[in-house]
C-alpha positions as CSV (number, residue, x, y, z in Angstrom):
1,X,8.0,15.2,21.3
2,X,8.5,16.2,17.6
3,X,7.8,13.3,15.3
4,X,10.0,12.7,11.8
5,X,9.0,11.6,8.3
6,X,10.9,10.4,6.1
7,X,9.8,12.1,2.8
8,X,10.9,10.2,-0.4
9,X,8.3,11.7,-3.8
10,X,10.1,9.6,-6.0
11,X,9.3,9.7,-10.0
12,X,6.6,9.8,-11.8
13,X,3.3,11.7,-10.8
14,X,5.3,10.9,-7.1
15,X,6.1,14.7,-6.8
16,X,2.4,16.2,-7.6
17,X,1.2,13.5,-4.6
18,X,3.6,13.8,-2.4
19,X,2.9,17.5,-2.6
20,X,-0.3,17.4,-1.6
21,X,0.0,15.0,1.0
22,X,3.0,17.7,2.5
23,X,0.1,20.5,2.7
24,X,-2.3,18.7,4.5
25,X,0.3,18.1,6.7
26,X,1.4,21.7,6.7
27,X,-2.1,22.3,7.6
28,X,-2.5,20.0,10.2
29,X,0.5,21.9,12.1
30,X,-0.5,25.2,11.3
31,X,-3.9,24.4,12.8
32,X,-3.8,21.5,15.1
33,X,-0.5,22.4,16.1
34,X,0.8,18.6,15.2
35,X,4.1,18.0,16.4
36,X,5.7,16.8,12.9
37,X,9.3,17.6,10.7
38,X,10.0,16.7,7.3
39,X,12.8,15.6,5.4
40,X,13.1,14.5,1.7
41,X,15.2,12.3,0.1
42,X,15.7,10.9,-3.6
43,X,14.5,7.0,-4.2
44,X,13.9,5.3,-7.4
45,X,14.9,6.4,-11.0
46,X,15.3,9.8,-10.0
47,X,17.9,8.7,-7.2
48,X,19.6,6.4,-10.3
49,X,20.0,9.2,-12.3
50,X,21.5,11.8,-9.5
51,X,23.1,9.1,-7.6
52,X,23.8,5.7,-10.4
53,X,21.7,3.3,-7.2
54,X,18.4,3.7,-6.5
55,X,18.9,4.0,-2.9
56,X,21.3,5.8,-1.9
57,X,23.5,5.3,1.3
58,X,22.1,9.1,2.2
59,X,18.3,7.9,1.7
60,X,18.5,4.7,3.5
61,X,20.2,6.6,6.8
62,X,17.2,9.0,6.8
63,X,14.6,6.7,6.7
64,X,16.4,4.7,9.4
65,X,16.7,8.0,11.5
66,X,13.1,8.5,11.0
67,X,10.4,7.4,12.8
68,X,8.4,7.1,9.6
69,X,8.6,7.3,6.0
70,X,6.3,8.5,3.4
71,X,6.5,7.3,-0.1
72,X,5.5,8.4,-3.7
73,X,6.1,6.0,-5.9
74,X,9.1,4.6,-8.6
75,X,9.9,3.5,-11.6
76,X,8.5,4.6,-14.9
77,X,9.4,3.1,-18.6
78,X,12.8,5.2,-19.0
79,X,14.4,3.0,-16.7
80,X,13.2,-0.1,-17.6
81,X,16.7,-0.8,-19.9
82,X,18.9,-0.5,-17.1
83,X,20.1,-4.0,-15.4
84,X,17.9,-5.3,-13.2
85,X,20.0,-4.8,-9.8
86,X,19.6,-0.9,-10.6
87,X,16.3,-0.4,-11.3
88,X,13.9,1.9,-10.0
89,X,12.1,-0.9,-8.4
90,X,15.1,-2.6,-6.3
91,X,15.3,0.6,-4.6
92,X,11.6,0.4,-3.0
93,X,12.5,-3.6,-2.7
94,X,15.7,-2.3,-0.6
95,X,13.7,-0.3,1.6
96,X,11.5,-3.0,2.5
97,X,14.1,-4.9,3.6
98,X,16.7,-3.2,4.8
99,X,13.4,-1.9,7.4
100,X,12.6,-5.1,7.5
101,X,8.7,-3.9,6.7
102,X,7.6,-7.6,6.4
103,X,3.3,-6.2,7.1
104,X,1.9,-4.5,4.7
105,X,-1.8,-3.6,5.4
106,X,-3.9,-2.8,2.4
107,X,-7.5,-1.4,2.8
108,X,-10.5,-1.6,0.1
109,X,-12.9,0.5,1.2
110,X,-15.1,2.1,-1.1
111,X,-16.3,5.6,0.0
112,X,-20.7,5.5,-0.4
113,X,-19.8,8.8,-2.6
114,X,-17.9,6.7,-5.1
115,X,-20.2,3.7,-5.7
116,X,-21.2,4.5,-9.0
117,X,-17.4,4.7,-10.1
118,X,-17.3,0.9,-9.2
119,X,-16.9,-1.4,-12.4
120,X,-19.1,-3.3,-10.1
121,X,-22.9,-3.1,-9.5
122,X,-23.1,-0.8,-6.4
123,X,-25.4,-3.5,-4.8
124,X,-22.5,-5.5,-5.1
125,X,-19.6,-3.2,-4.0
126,X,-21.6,-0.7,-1.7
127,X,-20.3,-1.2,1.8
128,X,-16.9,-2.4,1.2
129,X,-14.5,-3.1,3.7
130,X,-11.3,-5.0,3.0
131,X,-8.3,-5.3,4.7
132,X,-5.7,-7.5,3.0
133,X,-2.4,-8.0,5.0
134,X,0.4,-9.3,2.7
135,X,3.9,-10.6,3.4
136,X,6.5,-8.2,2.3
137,X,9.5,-9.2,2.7
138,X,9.7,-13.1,1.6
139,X,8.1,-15.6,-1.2
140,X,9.2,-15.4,-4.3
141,X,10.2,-11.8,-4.5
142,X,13.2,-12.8,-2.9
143,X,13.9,-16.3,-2.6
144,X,17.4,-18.0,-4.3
145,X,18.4,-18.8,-6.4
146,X,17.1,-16.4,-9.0
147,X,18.0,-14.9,-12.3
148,X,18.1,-15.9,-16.0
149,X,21.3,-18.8,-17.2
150,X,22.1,-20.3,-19.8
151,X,22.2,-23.9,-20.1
152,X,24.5,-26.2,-21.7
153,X,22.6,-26.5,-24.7
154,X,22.7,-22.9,-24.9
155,X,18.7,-22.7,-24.0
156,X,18.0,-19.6,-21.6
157,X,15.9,-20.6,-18.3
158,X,14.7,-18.4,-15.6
159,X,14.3,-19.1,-12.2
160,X,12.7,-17.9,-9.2
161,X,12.3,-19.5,-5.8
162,X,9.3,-19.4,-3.7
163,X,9.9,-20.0,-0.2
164,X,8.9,-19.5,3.3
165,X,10.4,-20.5,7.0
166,X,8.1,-21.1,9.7
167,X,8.9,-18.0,11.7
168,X,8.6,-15.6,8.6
169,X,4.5,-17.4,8.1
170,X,3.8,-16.8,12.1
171,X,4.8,-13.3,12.1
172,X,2.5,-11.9,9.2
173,X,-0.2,-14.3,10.5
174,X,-0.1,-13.0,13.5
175,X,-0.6,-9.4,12.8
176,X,-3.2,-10.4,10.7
177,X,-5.0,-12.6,13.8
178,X,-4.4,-9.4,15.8
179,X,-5.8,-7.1,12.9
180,X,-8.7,-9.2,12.5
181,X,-9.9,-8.6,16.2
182,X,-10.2,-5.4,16.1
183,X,-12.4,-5.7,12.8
184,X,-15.3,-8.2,12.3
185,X,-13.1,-10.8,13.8
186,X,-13.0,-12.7,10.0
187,X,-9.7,-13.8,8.9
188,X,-9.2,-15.9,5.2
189,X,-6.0,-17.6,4.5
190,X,-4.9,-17.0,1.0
191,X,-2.7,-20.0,-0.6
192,X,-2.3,-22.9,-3.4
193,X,-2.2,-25.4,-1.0
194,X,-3.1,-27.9,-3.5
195,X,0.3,-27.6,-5.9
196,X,2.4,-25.3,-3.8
197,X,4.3,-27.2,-1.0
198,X,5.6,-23.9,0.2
199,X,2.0,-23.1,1.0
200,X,0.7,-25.8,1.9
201,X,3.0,-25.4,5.2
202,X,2.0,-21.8,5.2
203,X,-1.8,-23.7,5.8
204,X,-0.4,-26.0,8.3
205,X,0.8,-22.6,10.2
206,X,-2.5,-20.4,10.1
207,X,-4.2,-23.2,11.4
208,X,-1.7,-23.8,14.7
209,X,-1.8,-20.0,15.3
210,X,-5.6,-19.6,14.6
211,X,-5.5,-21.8,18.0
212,X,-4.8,-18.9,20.0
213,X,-7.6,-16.7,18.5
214,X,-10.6,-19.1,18.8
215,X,-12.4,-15.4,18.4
216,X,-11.6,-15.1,15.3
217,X,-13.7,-17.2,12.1
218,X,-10.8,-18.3,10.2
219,X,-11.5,-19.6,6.4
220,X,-9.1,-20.7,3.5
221,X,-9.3,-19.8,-0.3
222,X,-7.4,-20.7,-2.8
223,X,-5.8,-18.1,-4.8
224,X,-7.3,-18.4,-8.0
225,X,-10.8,-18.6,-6.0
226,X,-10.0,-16.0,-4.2
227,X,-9.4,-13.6,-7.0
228,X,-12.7,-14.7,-8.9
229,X,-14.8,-14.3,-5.1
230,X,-13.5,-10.7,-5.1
231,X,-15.3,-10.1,-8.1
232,X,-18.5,-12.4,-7.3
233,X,-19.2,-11.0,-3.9
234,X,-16.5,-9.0,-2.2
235,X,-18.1,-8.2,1.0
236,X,-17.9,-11.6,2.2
237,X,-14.3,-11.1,2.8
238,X,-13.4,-8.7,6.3
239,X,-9.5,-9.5,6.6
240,X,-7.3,-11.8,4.0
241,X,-4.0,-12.5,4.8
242,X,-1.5,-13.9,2.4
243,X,1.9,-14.5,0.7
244,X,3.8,-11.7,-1.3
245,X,3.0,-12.4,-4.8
246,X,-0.4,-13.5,-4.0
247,X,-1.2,-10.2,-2.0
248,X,0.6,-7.9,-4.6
249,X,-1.9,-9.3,-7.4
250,X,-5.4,-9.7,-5.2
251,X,-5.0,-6.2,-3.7
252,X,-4.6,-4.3,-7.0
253,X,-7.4,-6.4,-7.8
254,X,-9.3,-5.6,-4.5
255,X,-8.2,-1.6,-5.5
256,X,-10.5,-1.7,-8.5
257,X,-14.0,-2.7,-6.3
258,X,-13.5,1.2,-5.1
259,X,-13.9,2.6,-8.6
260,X,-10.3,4.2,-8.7
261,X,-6.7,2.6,-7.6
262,X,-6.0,6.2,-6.7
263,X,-8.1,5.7,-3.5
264,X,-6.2,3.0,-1.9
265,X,-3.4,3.5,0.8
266,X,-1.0,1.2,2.1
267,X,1.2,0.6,5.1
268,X,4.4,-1.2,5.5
269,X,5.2,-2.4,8.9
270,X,8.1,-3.5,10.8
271,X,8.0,-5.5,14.0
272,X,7.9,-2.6,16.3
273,X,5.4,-1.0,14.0
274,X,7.1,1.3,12.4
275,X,6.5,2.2,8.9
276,X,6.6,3.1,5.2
277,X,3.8,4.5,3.9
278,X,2.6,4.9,0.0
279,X,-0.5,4.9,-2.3
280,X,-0.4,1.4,-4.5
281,X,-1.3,2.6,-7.8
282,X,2.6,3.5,-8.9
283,X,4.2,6.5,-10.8
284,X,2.1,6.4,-13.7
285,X,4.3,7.8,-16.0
286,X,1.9,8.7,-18.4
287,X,0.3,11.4,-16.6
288,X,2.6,12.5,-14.7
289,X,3.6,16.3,-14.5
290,X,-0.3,17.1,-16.0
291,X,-1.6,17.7,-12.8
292,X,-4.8,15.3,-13.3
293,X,-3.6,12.2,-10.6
294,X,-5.5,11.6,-7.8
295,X,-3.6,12.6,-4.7
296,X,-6.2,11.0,-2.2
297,X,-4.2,7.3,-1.5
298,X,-1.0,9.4,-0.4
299,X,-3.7,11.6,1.7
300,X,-4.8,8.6,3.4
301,X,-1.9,7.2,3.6
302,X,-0.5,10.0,5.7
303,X,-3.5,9.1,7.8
304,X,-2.7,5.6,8.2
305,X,1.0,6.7,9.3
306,X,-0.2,8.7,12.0
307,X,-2.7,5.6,13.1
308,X,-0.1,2.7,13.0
309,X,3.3,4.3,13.7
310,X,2.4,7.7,15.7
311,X,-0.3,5.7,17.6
312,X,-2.4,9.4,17.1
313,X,-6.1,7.9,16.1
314,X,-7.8,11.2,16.6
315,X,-5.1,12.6,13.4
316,X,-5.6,10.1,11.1
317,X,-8.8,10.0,11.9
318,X,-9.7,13.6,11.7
319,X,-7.8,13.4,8.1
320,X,-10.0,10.6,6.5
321,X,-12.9,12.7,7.6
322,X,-11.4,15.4,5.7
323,X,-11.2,13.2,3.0
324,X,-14.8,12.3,3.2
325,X,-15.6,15.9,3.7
326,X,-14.1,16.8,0.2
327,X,-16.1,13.8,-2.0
328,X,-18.9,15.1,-0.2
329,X,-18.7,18.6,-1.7
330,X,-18.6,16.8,-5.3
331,X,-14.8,17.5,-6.3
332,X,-13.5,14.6,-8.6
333,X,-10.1,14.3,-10.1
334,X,-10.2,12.4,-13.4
335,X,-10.1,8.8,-12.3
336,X,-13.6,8.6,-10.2
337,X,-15.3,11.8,-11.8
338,X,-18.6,11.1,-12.9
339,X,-21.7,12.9,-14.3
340,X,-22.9,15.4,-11.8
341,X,-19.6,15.9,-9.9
342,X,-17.4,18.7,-10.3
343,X,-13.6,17.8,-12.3
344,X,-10.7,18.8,-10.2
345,X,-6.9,18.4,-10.7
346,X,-4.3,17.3,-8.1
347,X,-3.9,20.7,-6.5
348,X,-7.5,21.2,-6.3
349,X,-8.3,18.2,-4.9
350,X,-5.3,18.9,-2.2
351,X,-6.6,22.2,-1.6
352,X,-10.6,20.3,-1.2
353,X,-9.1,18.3,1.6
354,X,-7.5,21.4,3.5
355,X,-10.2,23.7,3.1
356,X,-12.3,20.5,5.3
357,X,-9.8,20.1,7.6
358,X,-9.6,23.6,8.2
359,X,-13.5,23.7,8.7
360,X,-13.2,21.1,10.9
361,X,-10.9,23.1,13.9
């Protein structure tokens, strides 16, 4: 039965990655005879200035239609003028929740070919393997009330609200309790248990559902310890689940152990585990349309689709082998070239990961 994605580029350098992730896909048809269709859709700025939203009643009945959706990236500093109900961003936030994505899966895992682009020693780093599960759809992203007043006195105040029900904590735990056993059976609980009272329940709740998984080694770190450990000694973390803003900040931090935030994919779950699908690094506006980003986190990132939503391990599978394939034969786009490897641009690097793939049949 013939699968759909959801195809949504975006702006920035979203149309040069999105491009390449479409001909490994193109390839993986051609040759594997993978039973896939396409359709794209405007999202983000570029949907703002066709449409005046960034997500347009069209794009949000596709990607509901679809059985999966594959993402660029949005936003860029053009857009940052416009209110804030209309920018680029509140379209990607729109999709999360009107999909009700509230998992999203974030690997670290830093390819043996790319130690040396580390910041990190590669005694340090070598080996990596991370998997940080994050709430998406709840915290203080989208608590109430929010939004900038004006008091009395005429002093401005803003205000966010961080909160968390019960239910919305036990779901994301759970799918990291589950994610966890099929890893190294490792979980740490992310939080500020000590000053946040929102968290401090979200505490209270890992530890009742760890009860269920006595397999499983659970641990809990503060945030601010958490981020410094990442840094210290990284591979003593296997799975780390926590809140929104907390997961948003430790898994671009996380990105940077693999010497490039162009390597990381990410995966967007909903409860039946369907999913939205994008690299984390963002449109990068300043290098896009130059043909120099690194296409390889929307690459995987097709390969995590067809692992979590298509339930096809041997295709995702078969493309991060590709992708291993291509580092192996020295190509580097900008962000993780070093001495000794060859310099690529996006295409190239695209066309590195097909000619594997195709090697591979």
């Amino acid at each position: 039965m013939t699968k759909k994605i959801a195809v949504l580029p975006g702006d920035g350098i979203g149309q040069e990655i999105i491009r390449e992730a479409l001909k490994v896909l193109d390839c993986l048809r051609q040759i594997f005879s993978v039973e896939v269709e396409t359709e794209e859709a405007l999202v983000g700025g570029a949907a703002y200035d066709a449409t005046g939203t960034p997500l347009p009643q069209e794009t949000l009945n596709l990607v509901k239609e679809a059985d999966a959706v594959l993402l660029g990236a949005v936003g860029g500093p053009r857009w940052e003028s416009l209110d804030y109900s209309v920018r680029p961003e509140r379209g990607l936030l729109g999709l999360r929740s009107e999909l009700s994505l509230f998992a999203n899966l974030r690997p670290a895992i830093l390819y043996p070919q790319l130690a040396e682009a580390s910041t990190l020693r590669p005694e340090v780093v070598a080996g990596l393997d991370i998997l940080i599960v994050r709430e998406l759809t709840g915290g203080i992203y989208f608590g109430k009330p929010r939004g900038v007043r004006t008091l009395d006195n005429g002093e401005r105040v803003g205000l966010n609200t961080l909160v968390y029900s019960e239910s919305e904590i036990r779901r994301i735990v759970q799918v990291a309790f589950e994610t966890a056993m099929k890893r190294g059976r490792r979980l740490c609980s992310v939080d500020k248990a000590n000053v946040l009272e929102c968290t401090e329940l979200w505490r209270e709740v890992v530890v009742e559902t760890g009860r269920d998984y006595p397999e499983v080694e659970l641990s809990h770190m503060y945030v601010d310890n958490a981020a410094m450990q990442l840094v210290r000694a990284p591979k003593q973390f296997d799975v780390m689940v926590t809140t929104n803003m907390f997961g948003d900040i430790l898994s671009d931090c996380a990105a940077m152990l693999t010497g490039s935030i162009g390597m990381l994919p990410s995966a967007s779950l909903d409860e039946h585990s369907k999913g939205m699908y994008e690299p984390i690094h963002g449109s990068a506006p300043d290098i896009a349309g130059k043909n120099i980003a690194n296409p390889l986190a929307t690459i995987l990132s097709l390969a995590m689709l067809f692992r979590y939503s298509f339930n096809d391990a041997a295709t995702a599978a078969r493309i991060e082998q590709a992708v291993n394939a291509a580092l192996d034969s020295g190509v580097r786009t900008a962000d993780i070239y070093s001495e000794g490897s060859r310099k690529v641009s996006t295409s190239e690097m695209g066309d590195a990961v097909v000619e594997a793939l195709r090697a591979s049949a």
